[in-house]
N, C-alpha and C positions, 0 to 999 in steps of 0.2 A: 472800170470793170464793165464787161459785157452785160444785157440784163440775164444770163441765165444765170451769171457769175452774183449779180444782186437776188437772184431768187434763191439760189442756193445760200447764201450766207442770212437772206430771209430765214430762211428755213430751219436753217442750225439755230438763229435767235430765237425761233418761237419755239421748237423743242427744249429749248435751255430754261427760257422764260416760264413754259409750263412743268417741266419737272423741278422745278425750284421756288415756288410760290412762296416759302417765307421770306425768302430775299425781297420781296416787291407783294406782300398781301393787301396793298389797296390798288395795285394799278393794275389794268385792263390791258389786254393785249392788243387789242382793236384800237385802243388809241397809241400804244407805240409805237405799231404799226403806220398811222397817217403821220407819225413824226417823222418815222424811218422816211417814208418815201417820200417825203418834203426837200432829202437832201441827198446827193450825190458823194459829197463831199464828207457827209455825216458818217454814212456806207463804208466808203472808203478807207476811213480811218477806225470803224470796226472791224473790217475786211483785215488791215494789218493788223490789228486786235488777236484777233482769231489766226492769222498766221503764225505768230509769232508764238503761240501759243498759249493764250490772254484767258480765253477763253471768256469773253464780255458779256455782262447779263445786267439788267437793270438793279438798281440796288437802293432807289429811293424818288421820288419828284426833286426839281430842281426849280424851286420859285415855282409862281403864280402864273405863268404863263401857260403852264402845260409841257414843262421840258420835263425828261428822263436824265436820269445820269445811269449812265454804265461806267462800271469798274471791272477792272479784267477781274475772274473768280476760279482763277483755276489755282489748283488748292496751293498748290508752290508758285514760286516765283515764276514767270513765265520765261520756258525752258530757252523761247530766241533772242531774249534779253539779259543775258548773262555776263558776270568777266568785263562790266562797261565801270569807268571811275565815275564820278559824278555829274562834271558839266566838262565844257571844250574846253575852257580857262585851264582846268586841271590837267584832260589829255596832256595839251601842247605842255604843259608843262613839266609831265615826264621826261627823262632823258632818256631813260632805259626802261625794258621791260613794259613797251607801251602796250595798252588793251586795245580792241580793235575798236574801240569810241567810249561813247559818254551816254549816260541815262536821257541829261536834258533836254542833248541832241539830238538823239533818236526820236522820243518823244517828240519833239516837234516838225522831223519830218514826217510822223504816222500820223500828224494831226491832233494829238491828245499829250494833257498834263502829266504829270507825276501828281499820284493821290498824294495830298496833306496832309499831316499829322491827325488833324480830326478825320477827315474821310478815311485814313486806315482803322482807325478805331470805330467807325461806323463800321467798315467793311467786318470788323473782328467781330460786330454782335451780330450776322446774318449766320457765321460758320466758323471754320477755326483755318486760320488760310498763315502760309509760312513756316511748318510745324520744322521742317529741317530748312529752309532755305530764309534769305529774308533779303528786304525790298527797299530801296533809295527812297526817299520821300523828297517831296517838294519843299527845301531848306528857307527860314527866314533869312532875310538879305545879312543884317547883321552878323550871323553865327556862317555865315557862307563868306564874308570879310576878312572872319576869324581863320578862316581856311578849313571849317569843319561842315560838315554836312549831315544831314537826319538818315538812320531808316531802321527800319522794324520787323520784328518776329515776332510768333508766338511759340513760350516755350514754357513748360512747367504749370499748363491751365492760364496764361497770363501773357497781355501782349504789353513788348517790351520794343520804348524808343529809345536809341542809342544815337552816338553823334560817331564818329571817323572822320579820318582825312578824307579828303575830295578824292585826290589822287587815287587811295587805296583802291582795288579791286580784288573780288573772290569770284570762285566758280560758281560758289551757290547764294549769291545775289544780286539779284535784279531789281527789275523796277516795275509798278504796277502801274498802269494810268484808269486814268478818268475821261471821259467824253459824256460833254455835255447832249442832249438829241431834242 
């Protein structure tokens, strides 16, 4: 990205990060800031964040170091990330009726995880996120073996993790990620 293209996306973060203080009531904006700009590469993959419709905001410390973690926080699933199966294994594995990719794979060329079963439930005590749509999670290898995979909503005041086929896809779920800063 260009730097006007990192100031602008600067810019969206600190409006998000200040209209949203219960997400993050102990961290400082002045210090996400010297994270931000530590990394290019960090940028970048909030940059697709926020394209795709993520809508990334801080949502806790990450270790002793001084890291942030951003989780996309836009209230549904993020709207460019839809219609994906699980991982590439599964794509290729379709014969018919193929989606146009996979959660895992996207994810890792935008730079960032699929949130955990615990990080989504962190995410669920900041706001109430998935109310109609719901989200792949990052599957233990085992249950991913099994040919099944995690992801979650919340519905009825209560968030719910469920397993499905790898393969399966819907219109209304995606995938949420995490990046570490």
């Amino acid at each position: 990205m260009k730097p006007a293209q990192h100031q602008k996306l600067i810019d969206t973060l600190q409006l998000r990060f200040t209209e949203n203080r219960a997400r993050h009531p102990a961290a400082a904006w002045d210090h996400v800031l010297a994270r931000l700009q530590r990394s290019a590469a960090k940028l970048d993959a909030l940059n697709a964040m926020e394209q795709s419709g993520g809508e990334p905001d801080v949502v806790g410390a990450a270790g002793d170091e001084g890291a942030f973690m951003f989780f996309d926080c836009a209230t549904e699933s993020p709207q460019g990330r839809r219609s994906l199966c699980y991982d590439g294994e599964a794509l290729r594995s379709r014969k018919e009726n193929k989606p146009a990719g996979s959660a895992v794979e996207l994810a890792v060329t935008m730079g960032i995880s699929l949130l955990t079963e615990a990080q989504y439930h962190q995410l669920q005590t900041v706001g109430e996120f998935d109310l109609k749509t719901s989200s792949w999670l990052a599957t233990p290898a085992e249950l991913r073996q099994r040919g099944g995979a995690l992801f979650g909503d919340r519905r009825y005041d209560r968030v719910f993790v469920y397993h499905n086929g790898v393969q399966s896809y819907y219109a209304a779920r995606g995938f949420r990620g995490a990046l570490k800063v």
